[in-house]
TORKOL-4160 file (C-alpha; in steps of 0.2 Angstrom, whole numbers, padded with zeros to 4 digits, m for minus):
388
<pt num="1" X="m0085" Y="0009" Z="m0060"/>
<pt num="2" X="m0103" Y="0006" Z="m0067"/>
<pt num="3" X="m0113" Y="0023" Z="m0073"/>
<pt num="4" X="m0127" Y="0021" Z="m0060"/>
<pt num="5" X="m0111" Y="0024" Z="m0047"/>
<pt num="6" X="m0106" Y="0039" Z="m0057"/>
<pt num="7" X="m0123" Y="0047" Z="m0058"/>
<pt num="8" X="m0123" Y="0043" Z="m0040"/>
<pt num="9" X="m0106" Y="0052" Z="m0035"/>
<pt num="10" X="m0112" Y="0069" Z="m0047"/>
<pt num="11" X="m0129" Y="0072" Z="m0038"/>
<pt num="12" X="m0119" Y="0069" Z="m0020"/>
<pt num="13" X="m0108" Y="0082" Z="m0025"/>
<pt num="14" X="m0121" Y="0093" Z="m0031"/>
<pt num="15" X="m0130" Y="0091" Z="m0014"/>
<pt num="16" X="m0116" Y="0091" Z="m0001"/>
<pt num="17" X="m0106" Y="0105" Z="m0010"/>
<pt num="18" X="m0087" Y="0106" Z="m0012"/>
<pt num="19" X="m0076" Y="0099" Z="m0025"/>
<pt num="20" X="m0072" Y="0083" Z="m0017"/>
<pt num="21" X="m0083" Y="0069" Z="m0020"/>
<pt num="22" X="m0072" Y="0054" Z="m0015"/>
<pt num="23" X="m0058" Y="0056" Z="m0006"/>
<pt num="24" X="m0054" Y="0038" Z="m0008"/>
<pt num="25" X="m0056" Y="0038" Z="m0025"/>
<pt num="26" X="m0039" Y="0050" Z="m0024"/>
<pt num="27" X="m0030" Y="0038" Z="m0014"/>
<pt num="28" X="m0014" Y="0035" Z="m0019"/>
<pt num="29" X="m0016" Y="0016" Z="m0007"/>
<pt num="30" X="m0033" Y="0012" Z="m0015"/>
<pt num="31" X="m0030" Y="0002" Z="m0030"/>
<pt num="32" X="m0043" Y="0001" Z="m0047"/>
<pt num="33" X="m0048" Y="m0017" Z="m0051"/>
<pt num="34" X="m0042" Y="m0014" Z="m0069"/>
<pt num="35" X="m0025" Y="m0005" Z="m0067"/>
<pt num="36" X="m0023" Y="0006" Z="m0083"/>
<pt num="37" X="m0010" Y="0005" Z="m0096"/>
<pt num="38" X="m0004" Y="m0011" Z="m0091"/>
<pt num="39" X="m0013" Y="m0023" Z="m0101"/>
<pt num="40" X="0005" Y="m0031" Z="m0108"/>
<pt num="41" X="0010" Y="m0032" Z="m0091"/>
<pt num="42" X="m0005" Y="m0041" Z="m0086"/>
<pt num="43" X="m0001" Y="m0056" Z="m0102"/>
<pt num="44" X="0017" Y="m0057" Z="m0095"/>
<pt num="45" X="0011" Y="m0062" Z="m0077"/>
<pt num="46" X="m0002" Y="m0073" Z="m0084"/>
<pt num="47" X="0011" Y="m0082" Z="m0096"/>
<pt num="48" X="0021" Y="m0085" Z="m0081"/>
<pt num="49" X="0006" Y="m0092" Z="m0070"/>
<pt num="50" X="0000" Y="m0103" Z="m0085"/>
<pt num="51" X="0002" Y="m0117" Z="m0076"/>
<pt num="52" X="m0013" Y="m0116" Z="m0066"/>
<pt num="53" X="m0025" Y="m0116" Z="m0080"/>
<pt num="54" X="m0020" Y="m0135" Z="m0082"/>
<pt num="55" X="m0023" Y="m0138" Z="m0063"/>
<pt num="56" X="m0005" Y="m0137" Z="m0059"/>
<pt num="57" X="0006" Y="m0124" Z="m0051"/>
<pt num="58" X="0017" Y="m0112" Z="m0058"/>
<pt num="59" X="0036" Y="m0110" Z="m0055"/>
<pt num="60" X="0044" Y="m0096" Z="m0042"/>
<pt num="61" X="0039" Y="m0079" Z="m0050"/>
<pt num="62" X="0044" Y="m0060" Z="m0046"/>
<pt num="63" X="0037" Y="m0043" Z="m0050"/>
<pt num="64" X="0051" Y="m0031" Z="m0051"/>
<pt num="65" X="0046" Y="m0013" Z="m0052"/>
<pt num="66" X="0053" Y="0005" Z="m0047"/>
<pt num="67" X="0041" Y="0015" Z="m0036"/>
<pt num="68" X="0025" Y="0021" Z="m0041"/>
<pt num="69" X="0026" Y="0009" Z="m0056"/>
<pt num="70" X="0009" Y="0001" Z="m0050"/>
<pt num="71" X="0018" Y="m0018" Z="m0047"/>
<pt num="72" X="0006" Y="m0020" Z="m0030"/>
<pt num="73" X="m0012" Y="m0013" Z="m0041"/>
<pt num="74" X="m0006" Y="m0026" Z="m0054"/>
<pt num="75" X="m0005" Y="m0041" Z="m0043"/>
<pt num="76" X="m0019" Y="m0038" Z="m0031"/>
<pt num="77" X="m0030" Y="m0034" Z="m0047"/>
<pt num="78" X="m0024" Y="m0050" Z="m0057"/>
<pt num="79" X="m0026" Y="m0060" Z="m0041"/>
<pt num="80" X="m0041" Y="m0056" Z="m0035"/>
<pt num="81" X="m0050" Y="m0060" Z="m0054"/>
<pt num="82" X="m0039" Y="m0075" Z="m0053"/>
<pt num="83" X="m0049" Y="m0082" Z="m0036"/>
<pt num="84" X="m0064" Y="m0077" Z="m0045"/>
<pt num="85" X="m0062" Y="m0092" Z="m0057"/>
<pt num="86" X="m0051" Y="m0104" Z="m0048"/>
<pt num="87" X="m0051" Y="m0101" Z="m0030"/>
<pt num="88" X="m0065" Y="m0101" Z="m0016"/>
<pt num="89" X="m0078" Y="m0098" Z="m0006"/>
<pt num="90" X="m0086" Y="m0094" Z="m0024"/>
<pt num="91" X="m0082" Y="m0112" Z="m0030"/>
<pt num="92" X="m0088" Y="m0123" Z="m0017"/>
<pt num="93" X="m0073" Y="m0133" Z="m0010"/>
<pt num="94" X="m0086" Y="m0148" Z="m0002"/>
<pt num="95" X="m0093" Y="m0153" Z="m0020"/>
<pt num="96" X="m0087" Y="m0171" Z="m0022"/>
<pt num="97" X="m0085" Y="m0181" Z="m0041"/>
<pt num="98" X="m0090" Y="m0198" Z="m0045"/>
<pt num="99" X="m0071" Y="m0201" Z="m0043"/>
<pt num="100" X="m0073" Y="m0196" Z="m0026"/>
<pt num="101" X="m0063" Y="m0184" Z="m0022"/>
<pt num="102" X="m0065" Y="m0162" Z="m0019"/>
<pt num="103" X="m0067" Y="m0150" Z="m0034"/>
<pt num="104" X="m0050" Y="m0144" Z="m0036"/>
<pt num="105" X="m0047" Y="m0128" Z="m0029"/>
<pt num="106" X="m0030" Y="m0114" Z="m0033"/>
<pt num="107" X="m0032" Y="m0100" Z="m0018"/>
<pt num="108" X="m0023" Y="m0082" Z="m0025"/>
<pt num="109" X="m0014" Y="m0074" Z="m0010"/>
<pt num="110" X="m0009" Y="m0056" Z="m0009"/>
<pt num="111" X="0001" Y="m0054" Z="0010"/>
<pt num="112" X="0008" Y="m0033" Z="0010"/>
<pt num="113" X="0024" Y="m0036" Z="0017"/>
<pt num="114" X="0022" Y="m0018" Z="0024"/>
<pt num="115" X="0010" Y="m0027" Z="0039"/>
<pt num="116" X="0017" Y="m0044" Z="0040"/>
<pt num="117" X="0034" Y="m0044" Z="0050"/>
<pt num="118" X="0028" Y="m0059" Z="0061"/>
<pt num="119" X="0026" Y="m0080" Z="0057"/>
<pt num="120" X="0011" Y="m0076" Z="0066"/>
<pt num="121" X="0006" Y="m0063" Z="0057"/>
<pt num="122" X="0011" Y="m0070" Z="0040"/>
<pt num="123" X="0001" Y="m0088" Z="0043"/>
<pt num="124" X="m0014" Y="m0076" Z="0050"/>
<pt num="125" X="m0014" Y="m0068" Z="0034"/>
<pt num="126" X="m0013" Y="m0084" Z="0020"/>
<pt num="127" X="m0027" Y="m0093" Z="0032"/>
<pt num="128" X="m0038" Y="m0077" Z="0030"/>
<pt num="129" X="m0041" Y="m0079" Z="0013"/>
<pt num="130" X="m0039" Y="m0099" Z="0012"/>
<pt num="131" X="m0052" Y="m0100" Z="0027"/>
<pt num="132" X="m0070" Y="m0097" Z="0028"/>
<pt num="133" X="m0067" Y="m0096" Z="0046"/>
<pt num="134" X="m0063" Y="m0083" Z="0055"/>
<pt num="135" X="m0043" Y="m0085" Z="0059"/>
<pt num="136" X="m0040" Y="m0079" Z="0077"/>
<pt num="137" X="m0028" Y="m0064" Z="0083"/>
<pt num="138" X="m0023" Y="m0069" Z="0098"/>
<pt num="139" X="m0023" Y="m0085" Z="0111"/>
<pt num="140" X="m0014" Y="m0097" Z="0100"/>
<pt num="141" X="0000" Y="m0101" Z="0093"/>
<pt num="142" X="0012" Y="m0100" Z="0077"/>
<pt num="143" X="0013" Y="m0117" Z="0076"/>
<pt num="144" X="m0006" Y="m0121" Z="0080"/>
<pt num="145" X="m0007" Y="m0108" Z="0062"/>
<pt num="146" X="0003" Y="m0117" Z="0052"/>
<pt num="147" X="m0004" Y="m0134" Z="0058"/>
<pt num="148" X="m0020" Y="m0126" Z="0051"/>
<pt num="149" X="m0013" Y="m0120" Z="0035"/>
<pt num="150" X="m0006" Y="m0138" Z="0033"/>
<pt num="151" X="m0024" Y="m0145" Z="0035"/>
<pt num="152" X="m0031" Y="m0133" Z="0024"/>
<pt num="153" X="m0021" Y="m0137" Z="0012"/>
<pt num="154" X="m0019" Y="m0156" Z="0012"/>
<pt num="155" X="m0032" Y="m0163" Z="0002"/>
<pt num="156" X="m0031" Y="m0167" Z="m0015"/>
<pt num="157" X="m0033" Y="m0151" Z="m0028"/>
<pt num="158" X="m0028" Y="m0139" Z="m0016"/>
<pt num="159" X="m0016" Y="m0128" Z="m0017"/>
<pt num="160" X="m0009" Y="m0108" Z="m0018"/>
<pt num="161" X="m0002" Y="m0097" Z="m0025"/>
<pt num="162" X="0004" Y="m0083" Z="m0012"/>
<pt num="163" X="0011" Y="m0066" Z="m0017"/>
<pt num="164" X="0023" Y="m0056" Z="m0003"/>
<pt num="165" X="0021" Y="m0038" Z="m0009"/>
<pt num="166" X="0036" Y="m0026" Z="m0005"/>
<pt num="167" X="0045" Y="m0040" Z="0001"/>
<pt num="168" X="0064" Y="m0030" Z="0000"/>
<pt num="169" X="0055" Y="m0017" Z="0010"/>
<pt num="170" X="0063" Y="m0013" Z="0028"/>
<pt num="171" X="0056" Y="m0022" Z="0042"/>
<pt num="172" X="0045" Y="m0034" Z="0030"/>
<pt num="173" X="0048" Y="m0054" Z="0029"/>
<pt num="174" X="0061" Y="m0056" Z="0018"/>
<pt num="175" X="0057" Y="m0069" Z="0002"/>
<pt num="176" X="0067" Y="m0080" Z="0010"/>
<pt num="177" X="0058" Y="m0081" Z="0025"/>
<pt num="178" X="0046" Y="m0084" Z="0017"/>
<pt num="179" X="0048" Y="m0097" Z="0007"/>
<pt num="180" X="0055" Y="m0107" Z="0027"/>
<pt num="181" X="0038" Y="m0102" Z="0034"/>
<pt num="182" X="0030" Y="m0111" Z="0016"/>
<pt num="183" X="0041" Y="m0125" Z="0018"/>
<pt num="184" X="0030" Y="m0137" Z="0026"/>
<pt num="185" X="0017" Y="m0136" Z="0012"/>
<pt num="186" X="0030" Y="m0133" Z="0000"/>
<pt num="187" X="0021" Y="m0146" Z="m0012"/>
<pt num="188" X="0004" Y="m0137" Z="m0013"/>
<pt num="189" X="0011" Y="m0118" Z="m0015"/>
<pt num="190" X="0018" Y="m0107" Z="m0026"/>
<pt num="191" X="0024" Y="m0088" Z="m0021"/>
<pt num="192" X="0025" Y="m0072" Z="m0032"/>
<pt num="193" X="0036" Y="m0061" Z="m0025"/>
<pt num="194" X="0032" Y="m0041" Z="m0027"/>
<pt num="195" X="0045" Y="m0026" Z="m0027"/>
<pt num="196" X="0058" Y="m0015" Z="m0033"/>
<pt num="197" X="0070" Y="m0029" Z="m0034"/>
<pt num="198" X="0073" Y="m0048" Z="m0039"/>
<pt num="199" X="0074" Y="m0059" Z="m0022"/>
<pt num="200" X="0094" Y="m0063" Z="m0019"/>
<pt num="201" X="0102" Y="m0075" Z="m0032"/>
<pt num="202" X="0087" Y="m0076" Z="m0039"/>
<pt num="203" X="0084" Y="m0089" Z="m0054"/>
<pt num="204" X="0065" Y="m0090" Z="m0059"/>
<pt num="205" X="0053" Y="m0080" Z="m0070"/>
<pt num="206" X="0054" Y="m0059" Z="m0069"/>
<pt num="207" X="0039" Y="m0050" Z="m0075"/>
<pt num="208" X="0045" Y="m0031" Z="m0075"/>
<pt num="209" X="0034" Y="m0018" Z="m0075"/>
<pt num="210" X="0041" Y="0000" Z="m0083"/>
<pt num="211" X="0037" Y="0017" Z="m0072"/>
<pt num="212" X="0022" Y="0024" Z="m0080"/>
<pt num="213" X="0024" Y="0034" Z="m0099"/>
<pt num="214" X="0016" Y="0051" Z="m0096"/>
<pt num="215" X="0002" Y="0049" Z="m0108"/>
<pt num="216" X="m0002" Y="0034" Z="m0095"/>
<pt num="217" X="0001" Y="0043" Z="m0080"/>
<pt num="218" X="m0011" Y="0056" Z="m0088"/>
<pt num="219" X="m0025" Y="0042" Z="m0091"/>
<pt num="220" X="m0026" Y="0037" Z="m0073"/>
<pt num="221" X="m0024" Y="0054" Z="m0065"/>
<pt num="222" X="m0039" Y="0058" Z="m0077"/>
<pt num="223" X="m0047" Y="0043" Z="m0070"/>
<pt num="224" X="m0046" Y="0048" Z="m0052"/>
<pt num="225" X="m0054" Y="0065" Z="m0055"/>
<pt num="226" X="m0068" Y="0058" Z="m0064"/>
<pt num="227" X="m0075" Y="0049" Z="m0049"/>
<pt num="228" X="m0065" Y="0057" Z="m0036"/>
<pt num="229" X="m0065" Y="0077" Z="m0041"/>
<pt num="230" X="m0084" Y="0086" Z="m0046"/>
<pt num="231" X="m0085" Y="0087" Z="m0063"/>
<pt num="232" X="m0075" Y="0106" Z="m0072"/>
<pt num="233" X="m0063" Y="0108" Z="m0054"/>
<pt num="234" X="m0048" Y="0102" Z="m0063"/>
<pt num="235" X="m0041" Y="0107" Z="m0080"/>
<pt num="236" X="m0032" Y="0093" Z="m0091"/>
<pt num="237" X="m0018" Y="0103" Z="m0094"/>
<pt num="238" X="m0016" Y="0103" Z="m0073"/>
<pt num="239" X="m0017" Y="0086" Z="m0076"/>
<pt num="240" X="m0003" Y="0083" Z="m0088"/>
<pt num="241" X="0007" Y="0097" Z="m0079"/>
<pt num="242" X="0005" Y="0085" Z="m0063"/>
<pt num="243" X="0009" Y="0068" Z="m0074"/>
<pt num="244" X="0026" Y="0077" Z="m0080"/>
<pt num="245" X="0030" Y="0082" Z="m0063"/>
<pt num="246" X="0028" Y="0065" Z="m0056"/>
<pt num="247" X="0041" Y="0056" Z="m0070"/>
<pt num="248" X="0030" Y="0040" Z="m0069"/>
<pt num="249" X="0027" Y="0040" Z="m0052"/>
<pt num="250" X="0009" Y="0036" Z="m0049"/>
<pt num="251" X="0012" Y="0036" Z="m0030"/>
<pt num="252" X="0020" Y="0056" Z="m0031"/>
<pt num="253" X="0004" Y="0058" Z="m0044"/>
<pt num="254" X="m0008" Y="0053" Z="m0033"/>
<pt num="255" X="m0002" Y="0063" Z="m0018"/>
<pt num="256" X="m0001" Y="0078" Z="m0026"/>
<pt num="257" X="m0017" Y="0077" Z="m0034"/>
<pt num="258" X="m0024" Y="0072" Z="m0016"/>
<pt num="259" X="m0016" Y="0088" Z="m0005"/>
<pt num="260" X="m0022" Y="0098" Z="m0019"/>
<pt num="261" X="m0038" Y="0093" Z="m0020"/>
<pt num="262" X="m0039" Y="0094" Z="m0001"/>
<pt num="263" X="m0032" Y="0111" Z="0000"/>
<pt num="264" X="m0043" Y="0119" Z="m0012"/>
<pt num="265" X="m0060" Y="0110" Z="m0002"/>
<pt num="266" X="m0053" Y="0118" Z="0014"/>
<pt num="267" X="m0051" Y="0133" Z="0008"/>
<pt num="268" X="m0070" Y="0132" Z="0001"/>
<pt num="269" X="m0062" Y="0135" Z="m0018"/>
<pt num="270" X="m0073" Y="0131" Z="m0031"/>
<pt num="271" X="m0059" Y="0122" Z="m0041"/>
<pt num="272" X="m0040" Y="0118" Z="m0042"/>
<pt num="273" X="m0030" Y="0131" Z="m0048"/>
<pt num="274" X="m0010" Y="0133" Z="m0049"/>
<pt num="275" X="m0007" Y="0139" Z="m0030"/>
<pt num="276" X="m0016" Y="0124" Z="m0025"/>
<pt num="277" X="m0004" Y="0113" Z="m0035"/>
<pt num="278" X="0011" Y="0121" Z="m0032"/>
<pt num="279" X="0010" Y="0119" Z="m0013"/>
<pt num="280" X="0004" Y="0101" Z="m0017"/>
<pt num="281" X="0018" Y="0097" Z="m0027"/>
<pt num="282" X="0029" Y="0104" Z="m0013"/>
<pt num="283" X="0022" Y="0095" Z="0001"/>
<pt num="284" X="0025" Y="0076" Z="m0008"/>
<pt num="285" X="0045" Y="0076" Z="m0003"/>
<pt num="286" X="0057" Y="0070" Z="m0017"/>
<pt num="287" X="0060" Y="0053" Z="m0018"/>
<pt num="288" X="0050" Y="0049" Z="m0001"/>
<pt num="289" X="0041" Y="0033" Z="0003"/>
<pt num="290" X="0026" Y="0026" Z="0000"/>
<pt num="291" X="0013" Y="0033" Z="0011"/>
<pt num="292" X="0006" Y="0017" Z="0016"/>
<pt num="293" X="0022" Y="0012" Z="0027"/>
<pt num="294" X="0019" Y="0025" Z="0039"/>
<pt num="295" X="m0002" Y="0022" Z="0038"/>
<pt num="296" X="0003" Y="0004" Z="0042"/>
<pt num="297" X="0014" Y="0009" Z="0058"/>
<pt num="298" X="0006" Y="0004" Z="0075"/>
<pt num="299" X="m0008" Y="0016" Z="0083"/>
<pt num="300" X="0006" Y="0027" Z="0093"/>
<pt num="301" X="0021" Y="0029" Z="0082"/>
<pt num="302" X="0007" Y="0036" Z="0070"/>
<pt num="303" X="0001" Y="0050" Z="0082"/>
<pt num="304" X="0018" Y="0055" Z="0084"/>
<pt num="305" X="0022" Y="0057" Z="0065"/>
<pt num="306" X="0002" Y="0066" Z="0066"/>
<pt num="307" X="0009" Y="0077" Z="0079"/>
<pt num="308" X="0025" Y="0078" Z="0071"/>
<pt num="309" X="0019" Y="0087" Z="0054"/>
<pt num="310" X="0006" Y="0095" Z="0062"/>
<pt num="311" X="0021" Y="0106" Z="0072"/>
<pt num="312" X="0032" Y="0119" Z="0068"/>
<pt num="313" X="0050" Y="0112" Z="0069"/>
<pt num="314" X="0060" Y="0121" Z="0056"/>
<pt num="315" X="0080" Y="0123" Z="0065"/>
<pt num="316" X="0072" Y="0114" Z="0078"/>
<pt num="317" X="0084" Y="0099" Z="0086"/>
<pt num="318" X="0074" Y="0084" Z="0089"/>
<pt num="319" X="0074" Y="0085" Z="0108"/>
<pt num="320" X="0063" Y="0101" Z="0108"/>
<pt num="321" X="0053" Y="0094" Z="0095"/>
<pt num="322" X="0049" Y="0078" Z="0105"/>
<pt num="323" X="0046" Y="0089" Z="0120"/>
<pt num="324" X="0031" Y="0098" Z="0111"/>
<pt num="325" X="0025" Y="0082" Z="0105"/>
<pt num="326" X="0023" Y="0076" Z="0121"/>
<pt num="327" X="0018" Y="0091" Z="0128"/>
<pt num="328" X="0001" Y="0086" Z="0117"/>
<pt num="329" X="m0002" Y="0067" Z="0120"/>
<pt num="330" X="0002" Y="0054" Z="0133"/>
<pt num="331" X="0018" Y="0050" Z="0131"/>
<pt num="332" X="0034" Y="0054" Z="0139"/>
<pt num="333" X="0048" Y="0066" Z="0130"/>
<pt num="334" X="0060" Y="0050" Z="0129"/>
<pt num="335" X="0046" Y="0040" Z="0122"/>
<pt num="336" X="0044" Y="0051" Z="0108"/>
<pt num="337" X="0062" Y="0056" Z="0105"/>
<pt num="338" X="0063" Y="0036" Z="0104"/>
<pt num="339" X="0051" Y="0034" Z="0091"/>
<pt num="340" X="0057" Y="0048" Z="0080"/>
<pt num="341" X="0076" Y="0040" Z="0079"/>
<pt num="342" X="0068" Y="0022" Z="0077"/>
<pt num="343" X="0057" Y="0029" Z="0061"/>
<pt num="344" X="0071" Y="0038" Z="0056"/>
<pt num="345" X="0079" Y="0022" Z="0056"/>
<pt num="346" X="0066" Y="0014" Z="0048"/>
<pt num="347" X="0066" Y="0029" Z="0033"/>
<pt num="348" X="0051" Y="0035" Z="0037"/>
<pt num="349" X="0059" Y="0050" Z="0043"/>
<pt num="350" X="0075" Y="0058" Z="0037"/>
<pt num="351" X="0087" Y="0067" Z="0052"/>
<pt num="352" X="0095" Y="0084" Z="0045"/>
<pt num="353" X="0109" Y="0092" Z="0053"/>
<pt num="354" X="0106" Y="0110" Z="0058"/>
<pt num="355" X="0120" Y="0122" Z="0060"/>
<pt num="356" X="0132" Y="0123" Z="0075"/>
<pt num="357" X="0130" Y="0136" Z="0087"/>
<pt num="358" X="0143" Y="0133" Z="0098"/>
<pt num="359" X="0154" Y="0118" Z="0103"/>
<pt num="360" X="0151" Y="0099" Z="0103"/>
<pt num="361" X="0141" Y="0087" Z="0094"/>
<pt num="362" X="0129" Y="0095" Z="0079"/>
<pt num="363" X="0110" Y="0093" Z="0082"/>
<pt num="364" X="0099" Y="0086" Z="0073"/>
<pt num="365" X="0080" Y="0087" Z="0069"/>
<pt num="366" X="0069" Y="0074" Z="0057"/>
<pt num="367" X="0057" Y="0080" Z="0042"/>
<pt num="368" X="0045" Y="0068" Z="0034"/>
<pt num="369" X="0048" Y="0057" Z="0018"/>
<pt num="370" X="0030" Y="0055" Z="0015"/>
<pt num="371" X="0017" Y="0067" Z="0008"/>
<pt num="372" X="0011" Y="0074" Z="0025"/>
<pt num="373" X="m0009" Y="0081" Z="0019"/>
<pt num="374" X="m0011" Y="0061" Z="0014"/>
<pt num="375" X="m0005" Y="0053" Z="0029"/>
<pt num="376" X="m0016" Y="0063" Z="0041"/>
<pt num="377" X="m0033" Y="0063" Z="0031"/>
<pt num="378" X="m0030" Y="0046" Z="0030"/>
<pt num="379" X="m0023" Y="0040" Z="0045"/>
<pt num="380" X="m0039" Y="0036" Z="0060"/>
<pt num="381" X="m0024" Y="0036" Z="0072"/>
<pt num="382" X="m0019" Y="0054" Z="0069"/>
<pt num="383" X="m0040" Y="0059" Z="0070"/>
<pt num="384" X="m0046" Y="0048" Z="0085"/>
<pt num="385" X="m0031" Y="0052" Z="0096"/>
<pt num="386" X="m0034" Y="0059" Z="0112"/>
<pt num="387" X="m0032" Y="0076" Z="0119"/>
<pt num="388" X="m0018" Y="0082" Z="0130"/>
């Protein structure tokens, strides 16, 4: 971020009031272009790529990394400057050499497993960023996208290098899969794949990235608040309190940093003290999920999970809790109980057995794996659905 973008965020905060000047800037799903503290990890991922700086492609490689380790900021930063030198539309693609043939072009593709669990969807996603055309949603088929991928990359000097991020993810394309779906245009591509694991049996490059040292996690919390926070609402040692807390975890870090910042705004606070960030810290669930699975959950089953932590439903069994949800939107009770054992299936939401009263089977209700303040400030599901 340039200073004319910081002088700009100060003076909005002095003019609109409140401590928050960026929400987004908190984000714990928005990544920084240049990831901090991981500069070593960033010449491991280019050794392994190397090939593509002498015009060829680069073997099978996998980034391996335990959560909140920043593994998805690394490769979308590195590839995204990668198709700044190698890929197009910046380089034009039409330009022809005396020899006759295009200037060679190496496309950098990043596909978040998390909203890819389709061919379709897959292909759709490649061709976005390999096409200057627009790449339909609908009225064709997956064949009619791979026969355009195939085309794309056909010519001479084309090729890509195409990253599935949390690929070991539930629900995701596995790697495999998508190495069948590449198939076709196995001689043109190369993939990266992107999680907490190495791809079964796997035999090629692994680039592994360490959860974050706390003097690291301190650096990019500090980060955030100088372009998220007004300046003097957060003390450093709240900070470095926070980056202990989180054990490396950028994600928790974030999340907390994000409902405590949130909290203190609503209540009109002029700064973040310890009660903020103690209900914060409470509020992002011990070893939960990444908030961006539920946030990349169809329109519906993310007003239910809005609805859901919006409720009181403490020793409430699942079936009363489904009948106030519905109660409040459109759906049917049996709907709704659907959804909340499918996500609990999923992870998304963990059932917990409350106690017996009398005889039979012991009920059951469902609490939330992922920090609940986050998911609904950032979710236009959960603040565009309708009234009941």
């Amino acid at each position: 971020m340039n200073v004319r973008d910081r002088i700009a965020r100060r003076q909005s905060a002095h003019q609109h009031g409140g401590i928050v000047v960026d929400r987004e800037q908190l984000s714990p799903v928005v990544h920084r272009q240049d990831p901090i503290g991981r500069d070593s990890i960033f010449e491991q991922l280019l050794d392994a790529l190397e090939a593509v700086f002498d015009g060829g492609l680069p073997e099978p490689v996998t980034v391996v990394g335990p959560a909140g380790s920043g593994t998805s900021a690394i490769v979308t930063a590195l590839f995204d400057a990668l198709n700044d030198r190698f890929g197009a539309p910046s380089r034009s693609i039409g330009t022809t050499t005396r020899a006759g043939r295009t200037e060679p072009v190496t496309w950098f593709v990043t596909v978040d497993g998390r909203r890819v669990e389709s061919a379709f969807a897959f292909y759709r996603a490649v061709l976005s960023v390999l096409s200057t055309d627009p790449v339909p949603e609908s009225g064709i088929g997956t064949g009619d996208l791979e026969t355009r991928l195939a085309s794309r990359l056909e010519r001479h000097g084309r090729r890509a290098v195409v990253a599935i991020d949390h690929h070991d993810e539930p629900e995701t394309l596995g790697y495999d899969r998508v190495c069948d779906l590449l198939e076709p245009v196995g001689d043109s591509v190369s993939t990266v794949a992107v999680g907490r694991g190495e791809p079964d049996d796997w035999s090629g490059t692994t680039v592994r990235v360490p959860a974050y040292r706390e003097h690291e996690l301190v650096d990019v919390l500090t980060d955030r608040v100088s372009t998220g926070l007004a300046a003097g609402t957060v003390e450093h040692e709240t900070i470095r309190e926070l980056a202990m807390w989180a054990e490396g975890n950028a994600h928790d870090a974030l999340a907390a940093l994000f409902t405590a910042a949130v909290s203190a705004d609503a209540g009109g606070a002029d700064r973040i003290d310890e009660s903020h960030v103690d209900q914060a810290v409470a509020a992002v669930p011990d070893d939960g999920v990444h908030v961006a699975r539920p946030l990349a959950l169809p329109e519906t089953r993310q007003q239910v999970l809005g609805k859901l932590v919006a409720i009181e439903r403490a020793d409430r069994p699942i079936r009363e809790v489904a009948d106030e949800i519905a109660d409040r939107s459109s759906l049917t009770t049996g709907t709704v109980t659907r959804f909340l054992y499918e996500l609990a299936d999923r992870g998304i939401l963990e059932r917990v057995t409350l106690q017996q009263t009398g005889n039979g089977r012991r009920p059951s209700t469902v609490e939330a794996r992922f920090p609940s303040v986050v998911f609904r400030s950032l979710s236009s599901a959960v603040d565009t659905e309708p009234s009941p």
